[in-house]
C-alpha positions as CSV (number, residue, x, y, z in Angstrom):
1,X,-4.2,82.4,60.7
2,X,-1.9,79.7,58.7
3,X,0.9,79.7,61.2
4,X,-1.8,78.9,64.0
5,X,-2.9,76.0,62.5
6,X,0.6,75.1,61.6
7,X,1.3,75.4,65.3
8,X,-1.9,72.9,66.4
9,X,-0.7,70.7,64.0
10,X,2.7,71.0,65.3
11,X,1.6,70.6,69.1
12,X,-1.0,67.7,68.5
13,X,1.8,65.9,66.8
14,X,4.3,66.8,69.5
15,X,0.9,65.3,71.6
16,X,1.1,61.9,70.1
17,X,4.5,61.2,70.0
18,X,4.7,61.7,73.2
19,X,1.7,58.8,74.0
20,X,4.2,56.3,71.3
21,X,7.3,57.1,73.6
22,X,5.3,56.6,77.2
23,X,4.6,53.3,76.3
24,X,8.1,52.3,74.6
25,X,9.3,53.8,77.9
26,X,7.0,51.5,79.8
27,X,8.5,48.8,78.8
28,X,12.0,49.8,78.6
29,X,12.4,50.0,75.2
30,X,12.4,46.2,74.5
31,X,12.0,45.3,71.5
32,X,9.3,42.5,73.0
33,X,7.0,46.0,73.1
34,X,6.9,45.9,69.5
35,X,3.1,45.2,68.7
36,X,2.0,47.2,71.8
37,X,4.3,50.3,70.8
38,X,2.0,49.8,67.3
39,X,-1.0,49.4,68.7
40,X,-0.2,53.0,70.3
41,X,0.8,54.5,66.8
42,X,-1.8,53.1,65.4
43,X,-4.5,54.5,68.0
44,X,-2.7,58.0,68.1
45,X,-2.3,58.4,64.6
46,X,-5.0,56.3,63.2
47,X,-2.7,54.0,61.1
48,X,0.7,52.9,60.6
49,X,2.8,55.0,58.5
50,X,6.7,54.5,56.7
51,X,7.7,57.5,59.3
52,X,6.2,56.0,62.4
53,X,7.3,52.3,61.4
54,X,11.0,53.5,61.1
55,X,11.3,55.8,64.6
56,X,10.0,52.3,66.1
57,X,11.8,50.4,64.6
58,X,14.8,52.9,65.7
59,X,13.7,53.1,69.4
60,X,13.3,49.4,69.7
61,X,16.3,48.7,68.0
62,X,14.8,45.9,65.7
63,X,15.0,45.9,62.0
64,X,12.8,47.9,60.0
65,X,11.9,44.8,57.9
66,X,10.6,43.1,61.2
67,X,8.9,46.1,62.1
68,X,7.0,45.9,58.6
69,X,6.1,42.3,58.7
70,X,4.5,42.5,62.1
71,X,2.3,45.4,61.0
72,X,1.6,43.7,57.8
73,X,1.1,40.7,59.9
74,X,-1.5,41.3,62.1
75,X,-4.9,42.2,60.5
76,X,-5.7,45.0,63.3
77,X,-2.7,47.4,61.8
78,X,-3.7,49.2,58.5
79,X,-0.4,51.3,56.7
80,X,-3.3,53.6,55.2
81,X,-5.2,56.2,56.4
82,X,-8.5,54.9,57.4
83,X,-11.9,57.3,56.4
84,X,-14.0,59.2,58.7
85,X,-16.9,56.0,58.8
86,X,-15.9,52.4,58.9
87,X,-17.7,49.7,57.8
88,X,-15.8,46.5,58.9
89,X,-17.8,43.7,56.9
90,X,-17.2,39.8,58.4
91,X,-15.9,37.4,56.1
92,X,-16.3,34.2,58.6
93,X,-18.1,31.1,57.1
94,X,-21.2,31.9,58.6
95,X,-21.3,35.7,57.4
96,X,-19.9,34.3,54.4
97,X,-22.6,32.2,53.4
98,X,-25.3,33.8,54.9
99,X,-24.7,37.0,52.2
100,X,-21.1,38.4,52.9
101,X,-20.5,38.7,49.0
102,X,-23.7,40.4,48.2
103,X,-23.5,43.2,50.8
104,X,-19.3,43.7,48.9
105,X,-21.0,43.8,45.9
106,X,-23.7,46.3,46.6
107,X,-21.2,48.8,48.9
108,X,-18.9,48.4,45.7
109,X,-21.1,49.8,43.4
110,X,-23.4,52.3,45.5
111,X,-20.2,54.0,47.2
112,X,-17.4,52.9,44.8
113,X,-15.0,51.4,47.1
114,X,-13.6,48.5,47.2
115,X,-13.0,46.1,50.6
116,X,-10.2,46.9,51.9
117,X,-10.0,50.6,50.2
118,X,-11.4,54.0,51.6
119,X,-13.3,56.6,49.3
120,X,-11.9,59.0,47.6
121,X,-13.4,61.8,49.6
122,X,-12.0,59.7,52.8
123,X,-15.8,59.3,54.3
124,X,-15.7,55.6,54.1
125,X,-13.5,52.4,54.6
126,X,-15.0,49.8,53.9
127,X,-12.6,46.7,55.8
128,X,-13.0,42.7,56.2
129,X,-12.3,40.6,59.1
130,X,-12.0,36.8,59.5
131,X,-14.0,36.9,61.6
132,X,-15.6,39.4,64.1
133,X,-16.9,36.8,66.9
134,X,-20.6,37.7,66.5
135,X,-21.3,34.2,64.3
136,X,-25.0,34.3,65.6
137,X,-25.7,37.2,63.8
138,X,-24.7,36.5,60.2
139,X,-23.8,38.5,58.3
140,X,-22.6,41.0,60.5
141,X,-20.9,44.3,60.2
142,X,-19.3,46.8,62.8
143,X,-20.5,50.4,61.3
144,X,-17.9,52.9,63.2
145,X,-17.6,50.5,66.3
146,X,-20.8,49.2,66.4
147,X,-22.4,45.7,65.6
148,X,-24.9,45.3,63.2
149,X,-26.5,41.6,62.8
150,X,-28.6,39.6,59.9
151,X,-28.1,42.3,57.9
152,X,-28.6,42.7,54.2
153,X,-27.1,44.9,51.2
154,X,-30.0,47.1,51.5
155,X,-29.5,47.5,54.8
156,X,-26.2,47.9,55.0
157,X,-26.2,50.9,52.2
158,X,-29.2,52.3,53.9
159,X,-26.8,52.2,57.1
160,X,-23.3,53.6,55.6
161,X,-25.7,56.4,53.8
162,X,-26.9,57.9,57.1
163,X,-23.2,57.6,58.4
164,X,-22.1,60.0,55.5
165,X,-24.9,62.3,56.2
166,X,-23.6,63.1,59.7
């Protein structure tokens, strides 16, 4: 039983790098594909990690210090393994004032975890963008993809606590 999960492991791994090479391949292994050869990693294998980051950094042929900066860069790449539920809580001006640090505070201390961190049992991240475009609806949060608007920390727990339920 243990070597035939060891091989679906094996072959879903063999799976995704296979998806990271098409698209270095696509575009000819140039190191201009750099961001989109992360997107793919990060898609595939849900986040960024030291192994990944150095076979890129390898098959592009750019420095693994490069490599590092544009992934810490960029706000879409995470180097951590995100949980099973996101909550992505906007931290534009207008979420901001409109209740941004209240709904931190009360997913802080009802879930333990804090912005930017994922739960201990891996069930939640809770993240922060700048901003998420949805300024009408402050404070908004994305809750596993989608958009929740004029929401409040009671609201917002209610929410997350269904999305651990399922």
């Amino acid at each position: 039983m243990e070597q035939g999960n060891k091989k679906k492991n094996a072959a879903a791994k063999d799976k995704r790098q296979k998806l990271v090479d098409a698209t270095m391949r696509r575009h000819g292994h140039s190191p201009y594909a750099l961001i989109e050869t992360l997107h793919t990693v990060q898609e595939v294998y849900g986040y960024l990690d030291d192994e990944n980051l150095k076979y890129v950094a390898e098959s592009l042929r750019v420095p693994l210090s490069k490599v590092y900066g544009v992934a810490t860069f960029y706000h879409f790449f995470t180097l951590k393994p995100q949980g099973e539920h996101t909550a992505v809580v906007c931290t534009g001006t207008a979420c901001y004032i409109k209740g941004v640090p209240g709904i931190l505070s009360a997913l802080r201390e009802k879930f333990f975890v804090e912005a930017g961190e994922t739960t201990e049992d891996n069930k939640l991240s809770v993240l922060t963008a700048r901003c998420i475009g949805s300024c009408g609806l402050a404070p908004a949060v994305v809750f596993d993809g989608e958009i929740a608007g004029a929401v409040t920390p009671d609201i917002v727990v209610e929410r997350v606590g269904r999305l651990l339920e399922q």
